[in-house]
N, C-alpha and C positions, 0 to 999 in steps of 0.2 A: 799539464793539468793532472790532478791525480786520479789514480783511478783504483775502483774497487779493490781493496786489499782484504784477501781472505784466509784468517786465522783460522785454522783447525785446532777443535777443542783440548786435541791431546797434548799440545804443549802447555796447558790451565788444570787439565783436569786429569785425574788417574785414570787407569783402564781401567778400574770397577768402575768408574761412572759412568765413564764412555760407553760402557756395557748396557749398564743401567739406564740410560739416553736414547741407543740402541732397543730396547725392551718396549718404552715408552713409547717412542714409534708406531712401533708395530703396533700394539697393542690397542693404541687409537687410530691408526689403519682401519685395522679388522672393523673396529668400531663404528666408525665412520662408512664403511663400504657396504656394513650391515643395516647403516639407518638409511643409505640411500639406495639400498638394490633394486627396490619396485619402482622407484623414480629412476634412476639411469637404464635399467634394463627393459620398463612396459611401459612406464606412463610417456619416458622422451619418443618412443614411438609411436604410439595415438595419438601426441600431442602435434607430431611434424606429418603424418598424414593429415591431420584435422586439418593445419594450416595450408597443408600443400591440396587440399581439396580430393584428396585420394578415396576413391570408395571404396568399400569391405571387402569387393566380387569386384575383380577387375570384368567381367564379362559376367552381365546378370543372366539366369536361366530362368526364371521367375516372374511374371503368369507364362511366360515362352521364352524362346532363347532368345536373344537379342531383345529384352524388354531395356527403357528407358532406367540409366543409371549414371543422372547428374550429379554432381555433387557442387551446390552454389558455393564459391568460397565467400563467405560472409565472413569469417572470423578471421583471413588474410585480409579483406577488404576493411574492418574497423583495424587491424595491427597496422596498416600499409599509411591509412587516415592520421591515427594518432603517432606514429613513427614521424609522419611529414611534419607536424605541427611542432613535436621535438625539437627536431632536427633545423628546421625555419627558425623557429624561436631564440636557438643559439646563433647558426650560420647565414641567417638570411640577416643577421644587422654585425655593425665594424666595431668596434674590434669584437671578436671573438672570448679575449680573456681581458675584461676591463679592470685594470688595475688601482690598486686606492692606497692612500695612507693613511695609517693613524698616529694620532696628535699633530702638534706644531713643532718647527723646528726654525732655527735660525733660518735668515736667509746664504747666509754662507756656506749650507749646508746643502742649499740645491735641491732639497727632496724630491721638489717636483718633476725636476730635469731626470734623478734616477727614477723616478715612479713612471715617467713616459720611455725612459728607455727601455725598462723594463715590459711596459704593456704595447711594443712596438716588438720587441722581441720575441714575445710570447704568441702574439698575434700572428709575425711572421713563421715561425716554428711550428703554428698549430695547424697553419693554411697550407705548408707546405710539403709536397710528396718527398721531396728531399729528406727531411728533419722530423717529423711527430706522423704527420698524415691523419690527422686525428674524424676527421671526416670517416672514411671510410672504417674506422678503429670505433668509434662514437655510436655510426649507423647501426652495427650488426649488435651491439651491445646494448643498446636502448632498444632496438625489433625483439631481439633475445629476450630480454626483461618483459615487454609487453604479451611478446606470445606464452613465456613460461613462466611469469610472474617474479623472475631470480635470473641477474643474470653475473658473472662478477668478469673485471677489466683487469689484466695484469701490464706491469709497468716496471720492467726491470730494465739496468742500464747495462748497453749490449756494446763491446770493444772487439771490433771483429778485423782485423788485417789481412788482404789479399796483397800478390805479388803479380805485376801488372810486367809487362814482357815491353822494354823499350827500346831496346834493338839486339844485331845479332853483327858480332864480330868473329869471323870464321866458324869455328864450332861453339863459342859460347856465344849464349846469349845474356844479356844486360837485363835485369829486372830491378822495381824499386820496390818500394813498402807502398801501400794504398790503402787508406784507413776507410773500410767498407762502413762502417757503422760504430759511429764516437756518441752516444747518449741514449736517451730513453727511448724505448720501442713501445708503446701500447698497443695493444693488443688481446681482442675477446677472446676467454674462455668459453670452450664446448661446457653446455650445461650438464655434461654425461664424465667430465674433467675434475671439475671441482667437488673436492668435501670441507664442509665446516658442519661445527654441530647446531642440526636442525632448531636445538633448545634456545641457543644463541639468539634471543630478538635483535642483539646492536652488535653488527657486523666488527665493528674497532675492539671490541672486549673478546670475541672468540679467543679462547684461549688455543687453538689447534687450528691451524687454515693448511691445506693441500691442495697442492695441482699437481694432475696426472701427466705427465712429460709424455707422448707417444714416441719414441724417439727410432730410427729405422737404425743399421750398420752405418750408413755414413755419417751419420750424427754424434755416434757413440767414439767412430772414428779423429771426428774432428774435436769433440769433447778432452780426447785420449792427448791431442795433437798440443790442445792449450793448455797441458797440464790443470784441464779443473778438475776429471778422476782420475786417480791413481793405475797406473799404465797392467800391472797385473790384476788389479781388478775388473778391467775391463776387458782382457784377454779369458780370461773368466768367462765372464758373463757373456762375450759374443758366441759362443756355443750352447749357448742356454735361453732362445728367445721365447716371449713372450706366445705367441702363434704365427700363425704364415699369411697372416693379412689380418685386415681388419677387423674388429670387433662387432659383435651383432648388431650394435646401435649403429654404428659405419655403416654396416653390409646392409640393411633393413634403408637406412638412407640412401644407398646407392642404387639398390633396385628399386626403388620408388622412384628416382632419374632416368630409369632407365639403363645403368649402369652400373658395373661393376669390377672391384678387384679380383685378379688371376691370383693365385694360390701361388707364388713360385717364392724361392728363397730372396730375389729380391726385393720378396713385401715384407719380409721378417722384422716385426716390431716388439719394442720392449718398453713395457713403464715403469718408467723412475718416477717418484711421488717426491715432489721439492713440498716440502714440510719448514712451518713458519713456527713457532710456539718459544716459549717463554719457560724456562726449568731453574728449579732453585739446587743449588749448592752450598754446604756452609753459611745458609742463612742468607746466601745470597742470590737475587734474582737474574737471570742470563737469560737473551734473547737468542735465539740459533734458528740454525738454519739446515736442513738435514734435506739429502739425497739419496733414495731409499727403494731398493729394488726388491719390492714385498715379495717375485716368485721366490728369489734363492735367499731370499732375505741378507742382503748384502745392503752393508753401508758405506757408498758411493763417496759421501765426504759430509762430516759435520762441523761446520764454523761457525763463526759468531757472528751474528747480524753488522754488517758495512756496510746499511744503508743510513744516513743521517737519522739520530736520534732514534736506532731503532725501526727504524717505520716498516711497515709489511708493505709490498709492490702490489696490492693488490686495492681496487674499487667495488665498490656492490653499486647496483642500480636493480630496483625491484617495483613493480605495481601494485604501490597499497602495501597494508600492514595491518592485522588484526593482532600485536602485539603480543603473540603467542608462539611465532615461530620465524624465522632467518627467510620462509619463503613468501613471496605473494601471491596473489590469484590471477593469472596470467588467461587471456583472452581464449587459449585455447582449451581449457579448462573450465570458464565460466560460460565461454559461449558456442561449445561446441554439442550439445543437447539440442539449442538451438538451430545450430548449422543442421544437422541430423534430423530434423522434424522438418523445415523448411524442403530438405533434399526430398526427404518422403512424400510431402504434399504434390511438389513440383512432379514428379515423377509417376506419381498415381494420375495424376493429371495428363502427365504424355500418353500415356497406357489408356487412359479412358480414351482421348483422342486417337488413337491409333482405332479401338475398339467402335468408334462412334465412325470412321471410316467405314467398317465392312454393316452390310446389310442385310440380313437374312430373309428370303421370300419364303411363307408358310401359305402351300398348295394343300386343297382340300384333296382327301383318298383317292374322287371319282374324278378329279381333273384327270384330262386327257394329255397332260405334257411329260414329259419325259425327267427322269431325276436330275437328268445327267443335262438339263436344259439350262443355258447360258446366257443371265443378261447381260445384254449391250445395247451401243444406243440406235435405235430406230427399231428395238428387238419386238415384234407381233406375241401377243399372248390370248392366246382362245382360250374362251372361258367366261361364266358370266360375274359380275363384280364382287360374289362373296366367295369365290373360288380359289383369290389372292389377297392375301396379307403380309403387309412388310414390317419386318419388327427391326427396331434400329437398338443396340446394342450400347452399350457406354453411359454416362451420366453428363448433365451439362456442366460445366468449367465454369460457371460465373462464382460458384458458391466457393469452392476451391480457392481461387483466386483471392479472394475478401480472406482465408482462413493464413493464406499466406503474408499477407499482408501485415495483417495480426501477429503473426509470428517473427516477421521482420521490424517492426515496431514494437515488441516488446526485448529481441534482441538489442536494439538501438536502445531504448531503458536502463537494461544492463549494463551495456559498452561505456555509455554516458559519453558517447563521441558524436557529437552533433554537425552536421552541415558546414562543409571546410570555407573559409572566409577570406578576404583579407580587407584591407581599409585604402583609402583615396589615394594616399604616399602623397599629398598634396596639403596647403593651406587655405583658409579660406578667410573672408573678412566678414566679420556679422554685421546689424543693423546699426551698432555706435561705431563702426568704422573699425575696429580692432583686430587684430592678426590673430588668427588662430591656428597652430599647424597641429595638424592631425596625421602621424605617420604611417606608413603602410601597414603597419602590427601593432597601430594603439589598441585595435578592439580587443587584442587579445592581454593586455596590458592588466584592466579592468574587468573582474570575474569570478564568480565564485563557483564554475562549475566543477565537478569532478576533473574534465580536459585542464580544467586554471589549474587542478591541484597537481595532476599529473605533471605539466608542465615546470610547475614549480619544484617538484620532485626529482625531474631531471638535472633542473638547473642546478639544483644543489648537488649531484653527484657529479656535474661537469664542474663546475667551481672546487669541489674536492680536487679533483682528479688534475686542475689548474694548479691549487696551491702545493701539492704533493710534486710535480714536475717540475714547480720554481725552485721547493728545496733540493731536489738532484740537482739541477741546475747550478745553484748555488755551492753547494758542498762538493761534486766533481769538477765543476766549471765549463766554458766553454772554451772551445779551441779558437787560437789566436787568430788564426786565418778568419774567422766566422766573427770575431769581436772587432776587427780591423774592419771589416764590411761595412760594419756599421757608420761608419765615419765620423761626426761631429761627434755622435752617439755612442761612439767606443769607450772615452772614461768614464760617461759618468753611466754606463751596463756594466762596467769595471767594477768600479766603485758601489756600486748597490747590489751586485752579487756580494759582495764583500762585508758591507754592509748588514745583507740580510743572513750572508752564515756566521756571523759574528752576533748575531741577536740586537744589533744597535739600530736597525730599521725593520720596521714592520710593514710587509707591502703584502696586503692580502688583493687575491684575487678573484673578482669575482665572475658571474655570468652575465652575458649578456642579455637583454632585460629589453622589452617594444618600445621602453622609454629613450633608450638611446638606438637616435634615428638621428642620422644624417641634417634630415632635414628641422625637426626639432630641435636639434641643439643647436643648430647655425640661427635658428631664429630666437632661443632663448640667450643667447649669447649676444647679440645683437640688441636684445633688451637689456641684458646684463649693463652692456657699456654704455648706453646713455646712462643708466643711472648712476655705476661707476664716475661718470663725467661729469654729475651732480655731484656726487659726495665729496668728491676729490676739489672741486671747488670750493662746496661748502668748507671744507678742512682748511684750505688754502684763506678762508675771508676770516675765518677765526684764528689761523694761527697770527695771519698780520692785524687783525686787531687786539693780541693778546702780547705784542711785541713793542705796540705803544704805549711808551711811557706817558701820554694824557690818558690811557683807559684807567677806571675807577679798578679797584681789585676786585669788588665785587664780581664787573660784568666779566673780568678775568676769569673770574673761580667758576663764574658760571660759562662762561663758552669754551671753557676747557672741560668740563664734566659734559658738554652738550657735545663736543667732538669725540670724546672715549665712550659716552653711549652708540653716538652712530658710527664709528669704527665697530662696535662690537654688533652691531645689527647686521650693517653689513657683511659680516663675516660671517655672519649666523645666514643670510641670506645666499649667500656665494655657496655656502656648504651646501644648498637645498637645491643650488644647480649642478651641481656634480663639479665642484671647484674643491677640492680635495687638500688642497696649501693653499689657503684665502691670502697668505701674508705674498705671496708674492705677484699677486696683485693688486692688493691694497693695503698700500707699506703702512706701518705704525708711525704716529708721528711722535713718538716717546713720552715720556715726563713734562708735566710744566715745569718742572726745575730745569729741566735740561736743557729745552727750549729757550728758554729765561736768559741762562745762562751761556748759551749761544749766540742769541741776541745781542746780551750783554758786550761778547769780546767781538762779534763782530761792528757792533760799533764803536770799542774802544779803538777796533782796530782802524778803523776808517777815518778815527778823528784824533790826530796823535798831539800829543802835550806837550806844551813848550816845557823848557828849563824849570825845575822849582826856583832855580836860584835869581830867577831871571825877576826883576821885583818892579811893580804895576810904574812905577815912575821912572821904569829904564829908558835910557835915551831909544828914541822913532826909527834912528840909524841901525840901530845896533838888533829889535824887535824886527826890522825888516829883512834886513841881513837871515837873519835864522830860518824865519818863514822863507825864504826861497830858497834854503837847502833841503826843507821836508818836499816832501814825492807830489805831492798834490797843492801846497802850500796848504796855513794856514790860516782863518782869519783873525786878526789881532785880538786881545783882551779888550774887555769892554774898558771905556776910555783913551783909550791907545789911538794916535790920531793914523790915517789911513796914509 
């Protein structure tokens, strides 16, 4: 299978340009680092306290020390809501990446057979920790997108060879090749990683996309090993690290866990920025791909894009769009005012209760008791009734409580994340007797709320993120051993890779959808075929009336326009079951000429002709003789005695 081949510019381009390429880099670096600094360096840290429910004062001193300092996670608890609803909505129905074609194709073409081996492949790839793992890849990248409104997925194809130890003959030892990782890897970007320009509304037109590499010595090591940097440039730069651990956004995330990195030389990190953009030369336009070490400002390696047609490895998923900027308004942002109001209310509320605990007795001057006098229970007090008054301190909690309320209900307004569902996963029969299935996620099928739109917004960047993975797929290919697996289903996953890097099959894929349920499609399919059963009969009573030579041509012309109507109905109806190749289930029954003519020789052929020469007054002997050397005999000419 081939794999990634990467050209460096300098064999295309002079070193003034490569300089020149170099410059441009940088230059939208800086640029880029300067439109995101108050986002990577304050706001991603408000924003992951807000979610992780962290308070301002790890230990409040205020009205006393150890005063009440909750912090309700309400804006983890609507991320965590609408993250499941996501996530369900793809993975809670089969397949995962449901596959489709478009137009018609012969039947000797099979389409259908590659369009299922291809959504059998993709399904398995997707589900499995083996190959894509896209679960776990999917999760933190939709959570990302929801809590920070921007989240972006990268998807580069990753050839990594270990040397596996398979025995030991005196002092040597026997090792083989072990192919660690043959294909695509996805995988979420830290939101504190990525720069594109914020101006950019549509993610595909950026003209500049960056991701920050964190890369330690051993990385830079084994980079060095597979010749992707150049071996003295990297001897270079291991003396030159970036700092001695993590970065404040890291360390700020670590001590909010509870933990943290030790300072020592082996946390020494460096970022290389792999840089995606488009540069013209001579009139002409080039996609590249640059590795870019902005401290010493060294260039790592620049090639030329070796991903099919160009494409960038990279996905955006974001919440919402006010069509004015690359980012959206993510939960922790829009509802963290709220989280923060709610915490206050809640908390004046422990504090008043705390207060409404303690009692204060107010003793008149001339009382005879002592200051230092201690109530308790069975405690004697002398004195006559206006001598003592007890003042109780605090306010009552009913009114509180309603205010909070209020504020968690206008949160839920904002969120637009209503009360988590699901549906029956069952059928039911109405009062004319008629099957009706209703699958476990029809409700969410049908809807127009903000969560439908959301939902639909996901779907579409996991169907991105599907059709972008079939072309590596297709253009690198898969490994023989993994296409053999497949069995029945090896040629024709062969053949429709083949296919679709060739441009002569189009198999888009899409997302999985409430409407495909298990149990809905075995029951529409089910209706499918009776009516199939119908048609295909109907077909069958018209073509043998249309093959008798007593039928008028009239009722011909017309029960052949009435079978090519309902051939096309039915296909038009197949298509609205999710029957993606109608023809290979509901074959075409051709031309009336062709039929005709079919007809035709099969009963010339059934009813074979004597001699011409053979003349109506031939002798009896000689007409019978004949007929018993044809295959079936024939019966004699009219007059011909028997």
């Amino acid at each position: 299978m081939p794999l990634p081949v990467s050209i460096p510019v300098q064999k295309e381009f002079s070193d003034a340009t490569v300089k020149e390429i170099n410059l441009y880099v940088k230059r939208n670096l800086d640029s880029l680092i300067a439109q995101w600094k108050v986002l990577h360096t304050q706001k991603i840290t408000s924003w992951r306290r807000i979610y992780r429910g962290v308070p301002r004062e790890k230990y409040k001193s205020f009205p006393w020390k150890g005063a009440a300092n909750l912090v309700p996670r309400i804006v983890a608890s609507f991320v965590d809501q609408l993250t499941a609803r996501l996530m369900m909505g793809i993975y809670g129905v089969d397949p995962i990446f449901p596959a489709g074609l478009v137009g018609s194709f012969a039947e000797d073409e099979n389409a259908d057979q590659q369009r299922e081996a291809i959504e059998v492949w993709m399904n398995y790839a997707g589900k499995s920790p083996d190959e894509l793992n896209l679960f776990h890849a999917e999760y933190a990248w939709f959570s990302n997108a929801i809590k920070y409104g921007f989240a972006a997925l990268k998807h580069p194809w990753e050839h990594i060879i270990e040397q596996v130890a398979e025995a030991s003959t005196g002092k040597d030892v026997v090792f083989r090749d072990w192919v660690k990782q043959d294909g695509p890897v996805p995988k979420p970007i830290l939101f504190e990683d990525f720069l594109v320009p914020l101006r950019a509304t549509d993610f595909r037109t950026a003209n500049f996309k960056a991701h920050r590499v964190t890369l330690t010595e051993f990385d830079l090591l084994d980079r060095k090993m597979r010749g992707l940097y150049p071996t003295a440039k990297i001897n270079a730069l291991l003396s030159k690290p970036d700092r001695m651990g993590p970065d404040d956004a890291q360390r700020n995330m670590e001590m909010d866990l509870a933990a943290g990195s030790t300072v020592t030389d082996a946390q020494k990190q460096w970022d290389i920025y792999e840089c995606y953009f488009p540069f013209i030369v001579n009139g002409k336009r080039f996609s590249l791909i640059s590795s870019y070490h902005l401290g010493t400002q060294t260039d790592l390696r620049t090639v030329f894009n070796f991903f099919p047609n160009n494409m960038d490895p990279f996905k955006m998923a974001r919440l919402g769009s006010d069509g004015e900027s690359i980012l959206g308004q993510g939960f922790c942002e829009l509802l963290g005012v709220y989280q923060e109001e709610v915490a206050q209310i809640h908390n004046q509320r422990r504090d008043s209760g705390t207060l409404s605990n303690t009692t204060i007795i107010r003793a008149s001057s001339s009382s005879q008791i002592d200051t230092n006098f201690s109530v308790y229970p069975m405690a004697v007090l002398t004195g006559g009734p206006d001598d003592f008054t007890f003042e109780t301190i605090g306010r009552a909690t009913t009114e509180t409580i309603k205010e909070e309320q209020m504020t968690l209900q206008l949160a839920q307004d904002a969120a637009g994340v209503g009360p988590s569902s699901s549906g029956s996963g069952a059928g039911t029969v109405n009062k004319k007797g008629s099957y009706s299935s209703m699958g476990s996620f029809a409700n969410q099928q049908e809807g127009n709320t903000r969560a439908n739109l959301h939902q639909t917004n996901s779907r579409y960047s996991h169907l991105s993120l599907g059709n972008d993975l079939l072309r590596l797929y297709a253009h690198f290919g898969i490994p023989e051993k993994k296409i053999a697996a497949m069995g029945k289903m090896a040629p024709s996953l062969q053949k429709a890779l083949q296919n679709v890097r060739d441009g002569r099959l189009i198999i888009p894929i899409y997302a999985a959808t409430s409407s495909i349920n298990k149990e809905i499609e075995k029951q529409n399919r089910m209706l499918m075929l009776q009516n199939l059963r119908a048609h295909w009969q109907m077909i069958s009573q018209l073509l043998s009336q249309g093959s008798n030579p007593m039928t008028p041509p009239e009722v011909i012309k017309y029960g052949w326009e009435v079978a090519t109507a309902s051939n096309a109905l039915m296909n038009s109806l197949m298509r609205d079951f999710n029957f993606d190749d109608p023809s290979r289930y509901n074959p075409d029954p051709g031309t009336r000429e062709k039929v005709q003519e079919m007809n035709s020789k099969q009963q010339h052929a059934q009813v074979p002709q004597l001699p011409q020469s053979l003349a109506p007054n031939s002798n009896p002997d000689t007409v019978r003789q004949l007929a018993r050397q044809l295959p079936n005999g024939v019966p004699p000419p009219n007059g011909m005695p028997q």
